[in-house]
C-alpha positions in Angstrom: 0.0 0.0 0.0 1.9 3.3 -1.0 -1.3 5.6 -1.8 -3.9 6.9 0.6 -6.4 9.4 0.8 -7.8 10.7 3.9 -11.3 12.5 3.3 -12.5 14.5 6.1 -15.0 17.3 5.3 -15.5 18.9 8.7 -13.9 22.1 10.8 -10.8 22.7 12.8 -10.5 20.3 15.4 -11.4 17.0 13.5 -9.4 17.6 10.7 -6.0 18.5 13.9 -7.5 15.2 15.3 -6.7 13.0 11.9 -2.8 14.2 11.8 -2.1 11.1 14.2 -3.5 9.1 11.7 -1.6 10.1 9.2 1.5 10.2 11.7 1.3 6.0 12.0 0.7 5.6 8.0 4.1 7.3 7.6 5.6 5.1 10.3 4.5 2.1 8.8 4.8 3.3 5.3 7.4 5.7 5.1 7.1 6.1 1.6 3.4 6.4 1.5 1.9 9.3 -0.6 -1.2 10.8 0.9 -3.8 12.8 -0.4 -6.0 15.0 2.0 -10.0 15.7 1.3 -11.3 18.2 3.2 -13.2 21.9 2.8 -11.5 25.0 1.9 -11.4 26.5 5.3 -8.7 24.1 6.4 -6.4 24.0 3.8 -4.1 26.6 5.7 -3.4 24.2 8.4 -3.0 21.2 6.2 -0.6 22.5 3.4 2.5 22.3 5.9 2.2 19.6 7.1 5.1 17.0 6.2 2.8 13.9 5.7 0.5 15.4 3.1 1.9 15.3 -0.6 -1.4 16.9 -2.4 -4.8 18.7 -1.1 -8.2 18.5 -2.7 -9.6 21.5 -0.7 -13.7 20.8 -1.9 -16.1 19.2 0.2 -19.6 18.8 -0.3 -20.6 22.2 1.9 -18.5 23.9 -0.5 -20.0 22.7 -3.5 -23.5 23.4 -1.9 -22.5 26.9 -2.0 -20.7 27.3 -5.2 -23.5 25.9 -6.9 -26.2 28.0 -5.0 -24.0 31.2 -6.7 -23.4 29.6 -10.1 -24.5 25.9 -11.5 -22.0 26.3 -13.8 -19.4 26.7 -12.0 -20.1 24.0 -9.5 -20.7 21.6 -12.1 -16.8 22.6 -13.2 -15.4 22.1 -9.8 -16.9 18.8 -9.0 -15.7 17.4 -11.9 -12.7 18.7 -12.1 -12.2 17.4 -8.4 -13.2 14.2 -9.6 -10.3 13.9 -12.1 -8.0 15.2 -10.3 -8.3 12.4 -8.1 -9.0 9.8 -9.9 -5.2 10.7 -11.7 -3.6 10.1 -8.3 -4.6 6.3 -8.6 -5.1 6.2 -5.1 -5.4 2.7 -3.5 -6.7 3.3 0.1 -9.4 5.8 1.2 -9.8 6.4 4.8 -13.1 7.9 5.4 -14.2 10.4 8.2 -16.7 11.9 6.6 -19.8 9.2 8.2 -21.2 10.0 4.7 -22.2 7.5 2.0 -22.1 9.7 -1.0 -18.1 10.3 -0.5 -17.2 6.7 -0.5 -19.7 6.4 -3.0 -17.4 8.5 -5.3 -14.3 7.2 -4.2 -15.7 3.4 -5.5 -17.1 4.8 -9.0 -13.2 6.3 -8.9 -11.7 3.2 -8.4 -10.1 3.2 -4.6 -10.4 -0.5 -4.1 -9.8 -0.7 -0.3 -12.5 2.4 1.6 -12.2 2.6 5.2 -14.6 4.0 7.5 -17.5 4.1 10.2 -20.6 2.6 9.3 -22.7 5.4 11.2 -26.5 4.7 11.1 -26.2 2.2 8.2 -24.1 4.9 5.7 -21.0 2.5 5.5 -22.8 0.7 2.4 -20.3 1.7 0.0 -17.1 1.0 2.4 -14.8 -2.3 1.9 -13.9 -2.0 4.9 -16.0 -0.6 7.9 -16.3 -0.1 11.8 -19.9 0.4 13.6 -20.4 3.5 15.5 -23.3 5.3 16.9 -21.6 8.0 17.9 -18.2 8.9 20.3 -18.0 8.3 23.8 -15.7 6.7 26.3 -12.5 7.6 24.4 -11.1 10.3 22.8 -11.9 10.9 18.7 -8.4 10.5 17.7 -8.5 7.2 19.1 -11.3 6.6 17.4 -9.9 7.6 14.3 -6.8 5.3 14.7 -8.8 2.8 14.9 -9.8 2.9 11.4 -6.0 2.0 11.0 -6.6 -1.7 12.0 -8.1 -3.1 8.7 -4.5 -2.0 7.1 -2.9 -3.6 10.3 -1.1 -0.6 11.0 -0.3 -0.5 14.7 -0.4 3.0 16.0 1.8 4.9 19.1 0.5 7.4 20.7 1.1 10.4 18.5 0.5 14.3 19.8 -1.7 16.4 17.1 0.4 17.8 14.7 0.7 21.4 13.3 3.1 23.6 11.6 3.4 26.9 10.9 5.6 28.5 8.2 8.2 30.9 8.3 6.4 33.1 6.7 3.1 33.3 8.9 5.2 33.4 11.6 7.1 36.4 10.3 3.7 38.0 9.3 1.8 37.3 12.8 4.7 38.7 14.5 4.6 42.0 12.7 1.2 41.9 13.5 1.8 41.3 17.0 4.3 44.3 16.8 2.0 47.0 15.1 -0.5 46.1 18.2 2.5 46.8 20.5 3.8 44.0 21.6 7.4 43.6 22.3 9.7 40.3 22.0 9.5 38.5 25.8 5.8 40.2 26.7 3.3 37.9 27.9 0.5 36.9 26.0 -2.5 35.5 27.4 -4.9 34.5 24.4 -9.0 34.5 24.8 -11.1 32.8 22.2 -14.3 33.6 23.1 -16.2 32.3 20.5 -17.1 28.1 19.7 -16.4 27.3 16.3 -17.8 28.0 12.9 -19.3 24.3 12.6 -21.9 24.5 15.7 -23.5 27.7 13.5 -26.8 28.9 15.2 -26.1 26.3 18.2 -22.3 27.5 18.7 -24.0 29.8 21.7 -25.0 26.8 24.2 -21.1 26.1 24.0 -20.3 29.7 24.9 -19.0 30.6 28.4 -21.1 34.3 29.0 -19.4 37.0 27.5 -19.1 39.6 30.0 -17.1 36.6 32.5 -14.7 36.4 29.5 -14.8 40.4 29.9 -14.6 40.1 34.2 -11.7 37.2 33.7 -9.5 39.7 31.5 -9.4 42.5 33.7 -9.0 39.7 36.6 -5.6 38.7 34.4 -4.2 42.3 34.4 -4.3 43.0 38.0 -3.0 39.3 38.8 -0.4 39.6 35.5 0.9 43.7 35.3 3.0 42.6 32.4 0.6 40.7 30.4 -0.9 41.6 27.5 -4.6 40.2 26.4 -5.7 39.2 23.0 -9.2 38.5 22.1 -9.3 35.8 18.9 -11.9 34.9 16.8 -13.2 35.2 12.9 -15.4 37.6 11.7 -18.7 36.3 12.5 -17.5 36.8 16.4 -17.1 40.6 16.4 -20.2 41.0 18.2 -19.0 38.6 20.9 -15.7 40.3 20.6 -17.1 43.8 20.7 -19.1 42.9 24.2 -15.8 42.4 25.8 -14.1 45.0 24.9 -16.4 47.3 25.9 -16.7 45.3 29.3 -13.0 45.9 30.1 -10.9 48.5 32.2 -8.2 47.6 30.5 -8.8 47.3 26.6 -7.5 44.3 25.2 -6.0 43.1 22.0 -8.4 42.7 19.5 -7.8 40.5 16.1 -11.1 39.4 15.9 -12.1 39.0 12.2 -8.3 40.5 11.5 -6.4 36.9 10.6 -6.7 33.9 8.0 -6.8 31.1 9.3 -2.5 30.4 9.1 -2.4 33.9 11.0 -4.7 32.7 13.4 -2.5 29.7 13.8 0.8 32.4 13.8 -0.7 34.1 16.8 -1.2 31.2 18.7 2.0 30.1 18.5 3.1 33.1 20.2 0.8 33.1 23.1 2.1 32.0 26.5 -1.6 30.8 27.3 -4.8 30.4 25.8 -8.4 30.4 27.3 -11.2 29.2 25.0 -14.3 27.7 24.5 -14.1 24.1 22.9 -13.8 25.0 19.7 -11.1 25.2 17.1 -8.6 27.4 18.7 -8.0 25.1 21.8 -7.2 22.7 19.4 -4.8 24.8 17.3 -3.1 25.5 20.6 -2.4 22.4 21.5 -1.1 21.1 18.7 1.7 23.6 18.8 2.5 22.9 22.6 0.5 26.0 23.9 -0.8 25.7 27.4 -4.6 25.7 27.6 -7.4 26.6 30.1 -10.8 25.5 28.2 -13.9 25.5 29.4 -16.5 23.0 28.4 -20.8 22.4 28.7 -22.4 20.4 27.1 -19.7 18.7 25.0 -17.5 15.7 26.4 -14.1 17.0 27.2 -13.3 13.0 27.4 -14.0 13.0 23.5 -13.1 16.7 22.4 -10.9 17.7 24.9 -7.1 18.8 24.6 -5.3 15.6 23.3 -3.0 13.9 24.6 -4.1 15.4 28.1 -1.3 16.8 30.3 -2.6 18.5 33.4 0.8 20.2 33.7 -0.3 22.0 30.0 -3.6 21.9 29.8 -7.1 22.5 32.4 -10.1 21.8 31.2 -12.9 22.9 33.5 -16.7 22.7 33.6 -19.6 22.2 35.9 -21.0 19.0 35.9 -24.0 18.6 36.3 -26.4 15.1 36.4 -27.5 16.1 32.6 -24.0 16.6 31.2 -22.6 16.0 29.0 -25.2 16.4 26.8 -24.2 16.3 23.7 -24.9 12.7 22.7 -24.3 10.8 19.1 -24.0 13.9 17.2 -27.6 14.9 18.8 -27.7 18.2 21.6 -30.6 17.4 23.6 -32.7 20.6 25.0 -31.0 22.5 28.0 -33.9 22.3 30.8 -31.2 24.1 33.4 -30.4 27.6 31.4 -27.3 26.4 30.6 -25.9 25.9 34.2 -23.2 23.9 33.5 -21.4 26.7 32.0 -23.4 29.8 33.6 -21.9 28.3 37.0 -18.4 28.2 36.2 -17.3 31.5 38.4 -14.6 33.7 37.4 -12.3 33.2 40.4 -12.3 29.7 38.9 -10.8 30.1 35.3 -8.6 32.6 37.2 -7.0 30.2 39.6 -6.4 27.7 36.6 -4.3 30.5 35.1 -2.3 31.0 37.9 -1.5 27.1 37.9 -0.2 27.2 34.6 1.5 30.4 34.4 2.8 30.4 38.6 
């Protein structure tokens, strides 16, 4: 086996928690060549990475949207997609997608061996497949290892893996500069936001706003020296723009001010960063950033920081007899306002960033 093709069409931290995966191919296959499926989003945190020889940035959401703007255009890109894999004669697929209609198209292209989870009966088209009704019990990234055994690849225990180039460095550092930082400050990072994949539901994930607001100003009379960031994309401003207002001491604010790879830069320079689950933790820690996250409904067992290391990383939450909640892909309704985030008190994340920074 020498070709592979990962296909995973989702957000931040599932396509961070497949880089293990691909970790133990290249291990057992050093020579392998592997292609990597995913949406265009991602592709700036994918097109360092050592293990990955070619990117098909286009997944299905994509198309949707393409083809809303011009049929013509979509019809284009599909099949161009097509080809261009199909020309990489690819002889393994490992499937993340828990979508029929990708291994579908990677059987009419001729992958012989398809790997994947047969999730409410959608593995039909897979060669190879493993029954799931959702994650629990174990971290995803040991979940998606596990799709190595039909190859009877034998994984370690591999840390998520991301680079950043030279060049985003260089660039988020001169951004860093033109907002005044200076080489040896302290930078305390605050993503405030929970991820572009939740959408309209990314709220119930949210720690309030004005604590994030309470907790910065908390961080400057604890830290003199530090200097806040708030981080986020543009659909956050208004969450971003709530705590700035809220603050004695105005932070940072890049909100809606990096790509993705800046994002990625920043991080890399922060001494901490506090965040909602969401893409950022996960960006964090796979660059060896400390992390205080905070977690509701969502199983910190399954999403959390990976591999855990309480000397790095604190995730915290309230649990209450409902949580988690978030079950087999399903959030069930929130009967207690949201308690299990609402009671998380200030003087709580505070004292987790003393821990780590002390």
């Amino acid at each position: 086996m020498k070709k592979f093709i990962i296909i995973n069409p989702f957000g931040i931290g599932d396509v961070l928690f497949t880089t293990p995966v691909m970790r133990a191919i290249k291990d057992a296959y050093p020579d392998a060549f592997i292609g990597y499926w995913c949406n265009e989003r991602v592709t700036g945190l994918l097109k360092d990475n050592s293990c990955i020889n070619i990117i098909f940035a286009l997944s299905r959401g994509d198309l949707k949207k393409i083809h809303h703007q011009s049929k013509r255009e979509g019809i284009y890109k599909f099949f161009n997609l097509l080809f261009q894999i199909k020309k990489e004669k690819f002889e393994v697929a490992l499937d993340f997608s828990l979508d029929h209609r990708y291994s579908l198209i990677t059987k009419i292209l001729g992958i012989r061996k398809r790997v994947g989870f047969n999730y409410k009966g959608r593995g039909i088209f897979l060669t190879d497949k493993i029954d799931t009704q959702g994650y629990s019990s174990k971290h995803m990234v040991e979940y998606y290892l596990d799709l190595l055994t039909p190859l009877d690849i034998k994984p370690k225990r591999y840390d998520l893996d991301l680079k950043v180039s030279e060049d985003i460095k260089i660039k988020s550092k001169d951004m860093l500069n033109r907002c005044g930082v200076k080489n040896g400050d302290l930078l305390i990072g605050i993503a405030p936001g929970a991820g572009e994949s939740w959408g309209k539901d990314a709220s119930i994930k949210r720690w309030p706003d004005i604590k994030f607001a309470q907790l910065a100003d908390r961080i400057k009379i604890n830290f003199a020296a530090a200097k806040i960031i708030i981080l986020g994309d543009e659909s956050e401003r208004p969450i971003a723009d709530i705590i700035v207002k809220a603050t004695k001491d105005k932070p940072i604010d890049l909100t809606g001010k990096t790509t993705l790879e800046e994002l990625a830069g920043v991080i890399n320079n922060l001494g901490l960063l506090i965040a909602n689950d969401g893409g950022p933790l996960h960006i964090a820690v796979a660059q060896g950033i400390k992390t205080v996250s905070i977690f509701g409904p969502v199983d910190d067992l399954v999403y959390g920081p990976y591999p855990f290391d309480n000397n790095r990383h604190i995730v915290l939450r309230k649990t209450l007899d409902c949580s988690p909640c978030y079950q087999n892909f399903r959030l069930g309704p929130c009967l207690k306002n949201r308690e299990c985030l609402q009671g998380l008190e200030v003087e709580e994340v505070l004292n987790a960033v003393h821990k780590l920074l002390d």
